[in-house]
PDB file of N, H, CA, C and O in Angstrom:
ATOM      1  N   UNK A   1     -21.527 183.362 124.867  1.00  0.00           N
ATOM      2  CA  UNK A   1     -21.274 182.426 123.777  1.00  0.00           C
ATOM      3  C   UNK A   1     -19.810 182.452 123.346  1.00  0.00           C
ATOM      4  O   UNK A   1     -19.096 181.465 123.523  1.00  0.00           O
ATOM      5  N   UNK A   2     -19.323 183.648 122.744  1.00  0.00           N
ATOM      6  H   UNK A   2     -19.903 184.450 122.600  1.00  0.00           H
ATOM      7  CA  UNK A   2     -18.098 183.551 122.910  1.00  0.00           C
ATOM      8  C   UNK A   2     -16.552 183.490 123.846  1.00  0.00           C
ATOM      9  O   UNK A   2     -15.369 183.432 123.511  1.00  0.00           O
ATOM     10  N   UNK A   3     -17.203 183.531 125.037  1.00  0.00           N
ATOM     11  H   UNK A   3     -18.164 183.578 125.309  1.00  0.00           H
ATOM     12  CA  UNK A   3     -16.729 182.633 126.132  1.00  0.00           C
ATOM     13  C   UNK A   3     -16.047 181.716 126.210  1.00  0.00           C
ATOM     14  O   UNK A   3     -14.848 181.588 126.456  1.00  0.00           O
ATOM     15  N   UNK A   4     -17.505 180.457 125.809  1.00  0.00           N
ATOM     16  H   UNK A   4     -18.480 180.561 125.610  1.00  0.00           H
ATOM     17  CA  UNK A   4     -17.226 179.327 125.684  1.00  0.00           C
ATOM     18  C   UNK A   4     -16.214 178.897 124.759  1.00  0.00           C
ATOM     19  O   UNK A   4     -15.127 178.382 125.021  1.00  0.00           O
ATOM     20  N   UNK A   5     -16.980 179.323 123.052  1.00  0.00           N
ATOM     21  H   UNK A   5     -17.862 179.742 122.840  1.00  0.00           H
ATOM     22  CA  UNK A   5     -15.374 179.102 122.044  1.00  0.00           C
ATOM     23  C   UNK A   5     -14.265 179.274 122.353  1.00  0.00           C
ATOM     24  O   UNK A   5     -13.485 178.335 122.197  1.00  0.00           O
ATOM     25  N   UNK A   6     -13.781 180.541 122.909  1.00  0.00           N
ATOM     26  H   UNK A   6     -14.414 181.304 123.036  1.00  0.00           H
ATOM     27  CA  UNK A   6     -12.137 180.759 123.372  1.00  0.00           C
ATOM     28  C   UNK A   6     -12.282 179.812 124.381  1.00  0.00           C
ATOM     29  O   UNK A   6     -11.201 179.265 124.165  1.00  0.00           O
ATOM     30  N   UNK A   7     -12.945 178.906 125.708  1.00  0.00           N
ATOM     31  H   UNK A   7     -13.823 179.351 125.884  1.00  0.00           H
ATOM     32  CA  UNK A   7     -12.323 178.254 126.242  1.00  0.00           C
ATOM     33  C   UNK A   7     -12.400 176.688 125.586  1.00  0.00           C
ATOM     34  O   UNK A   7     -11.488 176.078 126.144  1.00  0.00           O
ATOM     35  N   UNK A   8     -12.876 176.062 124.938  1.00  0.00           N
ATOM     36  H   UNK A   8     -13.616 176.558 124.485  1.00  0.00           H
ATOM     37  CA  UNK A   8     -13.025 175.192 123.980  1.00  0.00           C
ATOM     38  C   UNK A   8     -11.717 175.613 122.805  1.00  0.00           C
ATOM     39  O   UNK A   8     -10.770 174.852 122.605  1.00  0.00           O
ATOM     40  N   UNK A   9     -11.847 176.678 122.246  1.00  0.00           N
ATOM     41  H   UNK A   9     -12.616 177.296 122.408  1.00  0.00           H
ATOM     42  CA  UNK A   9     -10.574 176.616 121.466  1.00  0.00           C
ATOM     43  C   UNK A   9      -9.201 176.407 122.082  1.00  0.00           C
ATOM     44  O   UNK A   9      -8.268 175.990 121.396  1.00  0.00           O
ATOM     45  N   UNK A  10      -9.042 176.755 123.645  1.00  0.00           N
ATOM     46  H   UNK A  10      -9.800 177.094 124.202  1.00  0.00           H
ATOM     47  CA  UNK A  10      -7.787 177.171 124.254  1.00  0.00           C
ATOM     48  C   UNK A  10      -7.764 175.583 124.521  1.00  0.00           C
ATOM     49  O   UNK A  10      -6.680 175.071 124.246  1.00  0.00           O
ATOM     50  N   UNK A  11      -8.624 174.822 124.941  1.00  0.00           N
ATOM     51  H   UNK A  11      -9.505 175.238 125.165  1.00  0.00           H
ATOM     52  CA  UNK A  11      -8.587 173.338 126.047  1.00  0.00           C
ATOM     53  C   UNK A  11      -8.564 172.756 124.695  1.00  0.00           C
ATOM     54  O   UNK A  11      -8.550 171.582 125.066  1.00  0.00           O
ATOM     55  N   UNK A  12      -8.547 172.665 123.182  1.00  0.00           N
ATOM     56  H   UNK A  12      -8.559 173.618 122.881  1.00  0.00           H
ATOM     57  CA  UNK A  12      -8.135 172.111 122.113  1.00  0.00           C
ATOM     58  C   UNK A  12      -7.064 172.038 121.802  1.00  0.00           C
ATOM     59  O   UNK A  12      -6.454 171.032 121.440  1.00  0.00           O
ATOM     60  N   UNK A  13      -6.493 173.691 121.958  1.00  0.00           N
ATOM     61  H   UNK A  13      -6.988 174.509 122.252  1.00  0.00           H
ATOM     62  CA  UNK A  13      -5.007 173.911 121.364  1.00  0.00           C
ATOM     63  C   UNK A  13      -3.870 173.301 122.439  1.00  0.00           C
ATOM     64  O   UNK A  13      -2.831 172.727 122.112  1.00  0.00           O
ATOM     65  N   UNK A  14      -4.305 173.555 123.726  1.00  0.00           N
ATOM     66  H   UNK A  14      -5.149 174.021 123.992  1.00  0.00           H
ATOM     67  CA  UNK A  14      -3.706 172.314 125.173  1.00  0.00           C
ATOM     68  C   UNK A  14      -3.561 171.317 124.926  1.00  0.00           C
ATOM     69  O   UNK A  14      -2.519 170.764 125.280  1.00  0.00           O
ATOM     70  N   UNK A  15      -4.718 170.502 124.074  1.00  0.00           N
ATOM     71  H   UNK A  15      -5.564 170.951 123.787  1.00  0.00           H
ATOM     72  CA  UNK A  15      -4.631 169.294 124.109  1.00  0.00           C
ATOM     73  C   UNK A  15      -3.793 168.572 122.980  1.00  0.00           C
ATOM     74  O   UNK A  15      -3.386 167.428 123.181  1.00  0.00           O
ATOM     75  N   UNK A  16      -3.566 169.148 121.944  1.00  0.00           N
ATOM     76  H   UNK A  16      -3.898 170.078 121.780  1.00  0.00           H
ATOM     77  CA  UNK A  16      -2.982 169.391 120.744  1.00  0.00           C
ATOM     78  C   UNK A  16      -1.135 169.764 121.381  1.00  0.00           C
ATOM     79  O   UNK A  16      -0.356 168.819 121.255  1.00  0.00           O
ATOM     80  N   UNK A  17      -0.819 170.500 121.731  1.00  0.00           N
ATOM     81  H   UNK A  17      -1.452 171.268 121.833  1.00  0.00           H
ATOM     82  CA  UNK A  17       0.620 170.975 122.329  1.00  0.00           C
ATOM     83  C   UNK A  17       1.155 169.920 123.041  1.00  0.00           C
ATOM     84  O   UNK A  17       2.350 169.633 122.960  1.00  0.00           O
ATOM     85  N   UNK A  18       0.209 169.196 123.872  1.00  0.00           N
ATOM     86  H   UNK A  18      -0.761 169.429 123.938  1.00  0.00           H
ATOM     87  CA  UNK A  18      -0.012 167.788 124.981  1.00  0.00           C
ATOM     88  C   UNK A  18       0.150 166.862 123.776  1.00  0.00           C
ATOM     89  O   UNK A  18       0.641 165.843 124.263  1.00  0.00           O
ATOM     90  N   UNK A  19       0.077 166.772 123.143  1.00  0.00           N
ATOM     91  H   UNK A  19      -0.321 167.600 122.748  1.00  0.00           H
ATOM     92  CA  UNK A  19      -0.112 165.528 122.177  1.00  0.00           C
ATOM     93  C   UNK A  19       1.272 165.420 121.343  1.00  0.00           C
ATOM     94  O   UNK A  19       2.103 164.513 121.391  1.00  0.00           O
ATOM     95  N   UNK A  20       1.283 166.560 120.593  1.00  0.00           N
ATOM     96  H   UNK A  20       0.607 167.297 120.555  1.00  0.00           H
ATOM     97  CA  UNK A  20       2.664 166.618 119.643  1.00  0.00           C
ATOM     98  C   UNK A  20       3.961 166.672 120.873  1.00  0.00           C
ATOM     99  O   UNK A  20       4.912 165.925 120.641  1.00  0.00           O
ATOM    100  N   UNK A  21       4.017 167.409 121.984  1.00  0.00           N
ATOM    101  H   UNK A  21       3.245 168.016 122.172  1.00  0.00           H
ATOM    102  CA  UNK A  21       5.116 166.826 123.277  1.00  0.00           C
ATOM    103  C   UNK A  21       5.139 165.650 123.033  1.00  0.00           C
ATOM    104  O   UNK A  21       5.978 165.124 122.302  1.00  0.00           O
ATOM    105  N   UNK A  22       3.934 164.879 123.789  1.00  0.00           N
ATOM    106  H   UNK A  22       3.252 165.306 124.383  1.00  0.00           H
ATOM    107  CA  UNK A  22       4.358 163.393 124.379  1.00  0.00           C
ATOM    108  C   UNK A  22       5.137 162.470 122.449  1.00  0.00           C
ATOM    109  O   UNK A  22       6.205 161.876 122.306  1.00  0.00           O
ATOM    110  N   UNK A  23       3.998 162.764 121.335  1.00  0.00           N
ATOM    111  H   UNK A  23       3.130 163.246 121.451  1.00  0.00           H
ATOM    112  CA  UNK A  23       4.634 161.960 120.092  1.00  0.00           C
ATOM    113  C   UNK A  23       6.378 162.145 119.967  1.00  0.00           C
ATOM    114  O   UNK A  23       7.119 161.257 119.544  1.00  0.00           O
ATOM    115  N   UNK A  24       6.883 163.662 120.490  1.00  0.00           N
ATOM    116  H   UNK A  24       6.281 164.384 120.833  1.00  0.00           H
ATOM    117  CA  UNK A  24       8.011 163.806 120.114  1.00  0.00           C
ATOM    118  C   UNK A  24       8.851 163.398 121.102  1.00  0.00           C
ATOM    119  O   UNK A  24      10.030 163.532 120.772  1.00  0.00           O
ATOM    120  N   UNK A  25       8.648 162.843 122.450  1.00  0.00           N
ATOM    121  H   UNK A  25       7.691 162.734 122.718  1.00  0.00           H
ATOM    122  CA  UNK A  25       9.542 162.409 123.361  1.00  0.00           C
ATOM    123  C   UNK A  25       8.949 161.410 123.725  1.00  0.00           C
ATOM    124  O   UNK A  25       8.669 161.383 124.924  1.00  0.00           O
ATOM    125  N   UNK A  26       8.493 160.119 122.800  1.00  0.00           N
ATOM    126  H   UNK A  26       8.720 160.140 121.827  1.00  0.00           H
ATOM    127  CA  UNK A  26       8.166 159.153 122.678  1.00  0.00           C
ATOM    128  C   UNK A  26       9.360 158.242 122.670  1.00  0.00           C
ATOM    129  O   UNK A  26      10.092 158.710 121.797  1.00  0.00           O
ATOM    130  N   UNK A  27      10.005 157.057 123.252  1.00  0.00           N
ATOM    131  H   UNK A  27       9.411 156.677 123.960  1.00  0.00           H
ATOM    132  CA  UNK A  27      10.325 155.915 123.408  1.00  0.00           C
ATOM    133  C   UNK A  27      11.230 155.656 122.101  1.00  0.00           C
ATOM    134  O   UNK A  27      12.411 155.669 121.756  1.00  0.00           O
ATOM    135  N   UNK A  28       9.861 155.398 121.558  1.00  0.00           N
ATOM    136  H   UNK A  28       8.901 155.387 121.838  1.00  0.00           H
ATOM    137  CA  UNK A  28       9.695 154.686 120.004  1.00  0.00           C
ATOM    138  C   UNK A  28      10.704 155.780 118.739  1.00  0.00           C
ATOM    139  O   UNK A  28      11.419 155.306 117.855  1.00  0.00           O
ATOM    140  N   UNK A  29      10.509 157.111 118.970  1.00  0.00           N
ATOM    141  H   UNK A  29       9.929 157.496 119.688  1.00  0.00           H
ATOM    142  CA  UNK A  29      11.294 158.012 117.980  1.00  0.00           C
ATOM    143  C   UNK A  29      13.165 157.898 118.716  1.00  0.00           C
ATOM    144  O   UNK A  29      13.860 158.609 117.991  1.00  0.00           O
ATOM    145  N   UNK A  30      13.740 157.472 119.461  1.00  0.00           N
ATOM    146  H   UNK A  30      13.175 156.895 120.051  1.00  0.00           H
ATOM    147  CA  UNK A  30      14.712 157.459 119.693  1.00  0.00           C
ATOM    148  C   UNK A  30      15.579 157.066 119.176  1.00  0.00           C
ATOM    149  O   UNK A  30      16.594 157.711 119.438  1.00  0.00           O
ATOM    150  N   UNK A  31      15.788 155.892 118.205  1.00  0.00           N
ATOM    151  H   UNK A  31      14.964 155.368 117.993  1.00  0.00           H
ATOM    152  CA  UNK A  31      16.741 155.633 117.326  1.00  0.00           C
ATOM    153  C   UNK A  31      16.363 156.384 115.712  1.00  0.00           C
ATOM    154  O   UNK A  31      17.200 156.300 114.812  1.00  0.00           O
ATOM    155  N   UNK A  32      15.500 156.851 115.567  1.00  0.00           N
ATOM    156  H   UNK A  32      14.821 156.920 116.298  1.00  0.00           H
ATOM    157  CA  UNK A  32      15.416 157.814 114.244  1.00  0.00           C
ATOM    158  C   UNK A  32      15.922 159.357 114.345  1.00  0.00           C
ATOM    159  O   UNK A  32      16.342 160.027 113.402  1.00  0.00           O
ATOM    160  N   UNK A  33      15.746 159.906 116.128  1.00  0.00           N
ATOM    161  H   UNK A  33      15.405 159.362 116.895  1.00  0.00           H
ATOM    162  CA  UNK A  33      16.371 161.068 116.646  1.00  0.00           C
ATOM    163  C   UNK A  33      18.344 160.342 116.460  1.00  0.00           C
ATOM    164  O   UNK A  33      19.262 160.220 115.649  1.00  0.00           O
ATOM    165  N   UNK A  34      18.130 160.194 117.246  1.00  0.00           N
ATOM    166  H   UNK A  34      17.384 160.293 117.905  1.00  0.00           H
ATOM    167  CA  UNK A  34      19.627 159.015 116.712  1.00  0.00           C
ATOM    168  C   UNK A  34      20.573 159.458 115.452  1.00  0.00           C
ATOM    169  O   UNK A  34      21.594 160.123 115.277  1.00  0.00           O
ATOM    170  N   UNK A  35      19.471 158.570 114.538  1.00  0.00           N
ATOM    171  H   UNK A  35      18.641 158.031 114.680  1.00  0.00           H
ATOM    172  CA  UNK A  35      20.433 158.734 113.224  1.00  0.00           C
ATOM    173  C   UNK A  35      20.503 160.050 112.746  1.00  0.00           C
ATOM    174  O   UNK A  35      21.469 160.419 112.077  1.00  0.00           O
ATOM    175  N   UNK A  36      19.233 161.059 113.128  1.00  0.00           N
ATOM    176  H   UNK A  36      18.448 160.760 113.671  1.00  0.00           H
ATOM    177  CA  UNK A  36      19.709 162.506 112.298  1.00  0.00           C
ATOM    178  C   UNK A  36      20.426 163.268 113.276  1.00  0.00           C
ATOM    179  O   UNK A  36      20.864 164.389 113.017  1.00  0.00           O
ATOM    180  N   UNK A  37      20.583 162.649 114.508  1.00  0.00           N
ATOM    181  H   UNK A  37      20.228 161.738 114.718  1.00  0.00           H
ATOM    182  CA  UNK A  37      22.155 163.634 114.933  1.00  0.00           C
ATOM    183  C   UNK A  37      23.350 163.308 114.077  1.00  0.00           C
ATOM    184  O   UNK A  37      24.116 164.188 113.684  1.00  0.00           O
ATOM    185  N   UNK A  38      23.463 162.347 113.864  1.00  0.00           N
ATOM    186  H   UNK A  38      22.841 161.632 114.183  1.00  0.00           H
ATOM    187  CA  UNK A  38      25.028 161.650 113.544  1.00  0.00           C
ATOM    188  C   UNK A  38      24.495 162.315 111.377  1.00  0.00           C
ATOM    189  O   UNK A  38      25.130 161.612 110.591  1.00  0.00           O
ATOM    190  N   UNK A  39      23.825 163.093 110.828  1.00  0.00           N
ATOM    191  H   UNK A  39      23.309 163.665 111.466  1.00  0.00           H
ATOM    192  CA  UNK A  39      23.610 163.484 109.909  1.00  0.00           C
ATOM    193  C   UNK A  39      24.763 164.191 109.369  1.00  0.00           C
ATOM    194  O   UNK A  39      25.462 163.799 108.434  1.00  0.00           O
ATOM    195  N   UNK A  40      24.963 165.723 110.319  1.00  0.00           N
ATOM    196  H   UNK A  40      24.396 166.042 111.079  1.00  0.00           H
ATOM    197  CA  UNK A  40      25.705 166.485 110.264  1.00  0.00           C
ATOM    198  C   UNK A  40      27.628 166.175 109.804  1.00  0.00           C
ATOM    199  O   UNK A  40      28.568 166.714 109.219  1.00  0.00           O
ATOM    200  N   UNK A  41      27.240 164.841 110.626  1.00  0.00           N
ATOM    201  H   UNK A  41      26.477 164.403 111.102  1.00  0.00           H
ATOM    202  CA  UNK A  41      28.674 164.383 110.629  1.00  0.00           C
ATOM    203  C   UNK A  41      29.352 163.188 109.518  1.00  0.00           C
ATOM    204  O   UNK A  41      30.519 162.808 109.425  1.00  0.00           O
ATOM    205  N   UNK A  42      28.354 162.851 108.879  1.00  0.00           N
ATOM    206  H   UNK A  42      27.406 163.159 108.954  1.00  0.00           H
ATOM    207  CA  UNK A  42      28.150 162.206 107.807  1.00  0.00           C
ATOM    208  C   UNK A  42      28.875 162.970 106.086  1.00  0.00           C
ATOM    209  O   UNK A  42      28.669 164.085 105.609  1.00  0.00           O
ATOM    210  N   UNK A  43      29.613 161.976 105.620  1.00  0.00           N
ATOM    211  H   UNK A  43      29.781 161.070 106.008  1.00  0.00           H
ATOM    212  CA  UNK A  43      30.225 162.498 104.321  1.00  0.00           C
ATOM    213  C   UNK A  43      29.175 162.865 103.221  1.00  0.00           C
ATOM    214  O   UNK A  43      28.333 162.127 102.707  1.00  0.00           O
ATOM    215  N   UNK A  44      29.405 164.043 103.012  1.00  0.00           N
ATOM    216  H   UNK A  44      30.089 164.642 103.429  1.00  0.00           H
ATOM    217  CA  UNK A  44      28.261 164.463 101.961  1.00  0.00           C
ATOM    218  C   UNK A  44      27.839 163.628 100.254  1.00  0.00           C
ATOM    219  O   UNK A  44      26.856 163.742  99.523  1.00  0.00           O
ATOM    220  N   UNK A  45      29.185 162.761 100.134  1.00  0.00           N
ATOM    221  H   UNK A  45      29.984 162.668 100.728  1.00  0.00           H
ATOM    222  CA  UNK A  45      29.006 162.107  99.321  1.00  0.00           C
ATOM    223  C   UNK A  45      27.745 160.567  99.543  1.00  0.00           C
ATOM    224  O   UNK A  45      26.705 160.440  98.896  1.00  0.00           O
ATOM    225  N   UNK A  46      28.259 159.595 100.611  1.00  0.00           N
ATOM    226  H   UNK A  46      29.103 159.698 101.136  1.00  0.00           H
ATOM    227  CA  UNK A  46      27.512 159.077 101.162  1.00  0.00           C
ATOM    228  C   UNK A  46      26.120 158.766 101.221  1.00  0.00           C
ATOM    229  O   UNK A  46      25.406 157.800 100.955  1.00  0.00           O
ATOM    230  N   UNK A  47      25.967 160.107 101.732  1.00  0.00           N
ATOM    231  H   UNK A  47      26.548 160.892 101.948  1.00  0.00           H
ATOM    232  CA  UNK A  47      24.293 160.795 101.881  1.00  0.00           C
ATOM    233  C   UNK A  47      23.882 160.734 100.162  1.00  0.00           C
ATOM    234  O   UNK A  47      22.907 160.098  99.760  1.00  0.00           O
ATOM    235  N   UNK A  48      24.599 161.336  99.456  1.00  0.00           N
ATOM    236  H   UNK A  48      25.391 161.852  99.782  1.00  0.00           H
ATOM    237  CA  UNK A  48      24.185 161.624  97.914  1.00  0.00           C
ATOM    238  C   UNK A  48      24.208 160.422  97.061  1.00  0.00           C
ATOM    239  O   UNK A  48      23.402 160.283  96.141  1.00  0.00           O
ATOM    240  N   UNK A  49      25.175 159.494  97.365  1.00  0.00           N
ATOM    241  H   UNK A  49      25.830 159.608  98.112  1.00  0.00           H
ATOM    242  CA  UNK A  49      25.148 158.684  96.491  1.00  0.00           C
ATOM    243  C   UNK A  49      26.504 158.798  95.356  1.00  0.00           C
ATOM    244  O   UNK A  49      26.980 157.868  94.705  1.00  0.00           O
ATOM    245  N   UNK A  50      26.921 160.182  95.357  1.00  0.00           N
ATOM    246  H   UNK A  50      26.534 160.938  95.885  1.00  0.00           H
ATOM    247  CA  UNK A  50      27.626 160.548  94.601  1.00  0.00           C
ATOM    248  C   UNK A  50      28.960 160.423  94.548  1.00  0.00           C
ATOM    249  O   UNK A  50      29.461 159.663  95.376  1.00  0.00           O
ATOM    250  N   UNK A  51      29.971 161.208  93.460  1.00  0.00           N
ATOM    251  H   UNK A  51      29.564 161.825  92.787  1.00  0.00           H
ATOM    252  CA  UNK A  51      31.003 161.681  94.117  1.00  0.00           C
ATOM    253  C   UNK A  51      31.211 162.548  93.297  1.00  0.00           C
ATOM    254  O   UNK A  51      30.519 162.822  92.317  1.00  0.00           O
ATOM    255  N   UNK A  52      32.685 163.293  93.828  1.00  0.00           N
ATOM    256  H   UNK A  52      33.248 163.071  94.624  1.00  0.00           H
ATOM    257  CA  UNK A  52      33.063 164.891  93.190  1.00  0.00           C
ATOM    258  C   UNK A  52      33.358 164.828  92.065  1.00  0.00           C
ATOM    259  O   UNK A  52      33.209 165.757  91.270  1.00  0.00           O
ATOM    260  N   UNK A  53      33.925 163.493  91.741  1.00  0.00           N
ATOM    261  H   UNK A  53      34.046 162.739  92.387  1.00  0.00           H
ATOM    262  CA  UNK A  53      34.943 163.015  90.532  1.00  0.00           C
ATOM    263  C   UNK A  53      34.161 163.016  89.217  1.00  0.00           C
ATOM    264  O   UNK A  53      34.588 163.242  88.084  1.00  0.00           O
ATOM    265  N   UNK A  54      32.616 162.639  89.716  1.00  0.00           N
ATOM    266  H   UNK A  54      32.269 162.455  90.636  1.00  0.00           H
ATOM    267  CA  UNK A  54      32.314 162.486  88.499  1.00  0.00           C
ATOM    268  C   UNK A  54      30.489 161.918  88.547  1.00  0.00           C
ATOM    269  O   UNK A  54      29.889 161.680  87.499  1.00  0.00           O
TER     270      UNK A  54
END
């Protein structure tokens, strides 16, 4: 019996690892991967809305 669970739990957690891969190197996420590279490089004011001055 407990056999089966660990191989049912393992061919779940596979299928699950298989799933969140393919969503994250999906097509479709490429221009949102995109914009949070170019994040880093972005003026911190910008991003905030703000400025230092005031």
């Amino acid at each position: 019996m407990m056999e089966t669970f660990h191989a049912i739990w393992t061919a779940l957690l596979m299928i699950l690892f298989i799933f969140i891969f393919i969503k994250a190197w999906s097509r479709k996420r490429v221009q949102e991967y995109a914009e949070a590279s170019r994040i880093p490089l972005e003026d911190d004011n910008s991003i905030n809305g703000s400025s230092k001055d005031g």
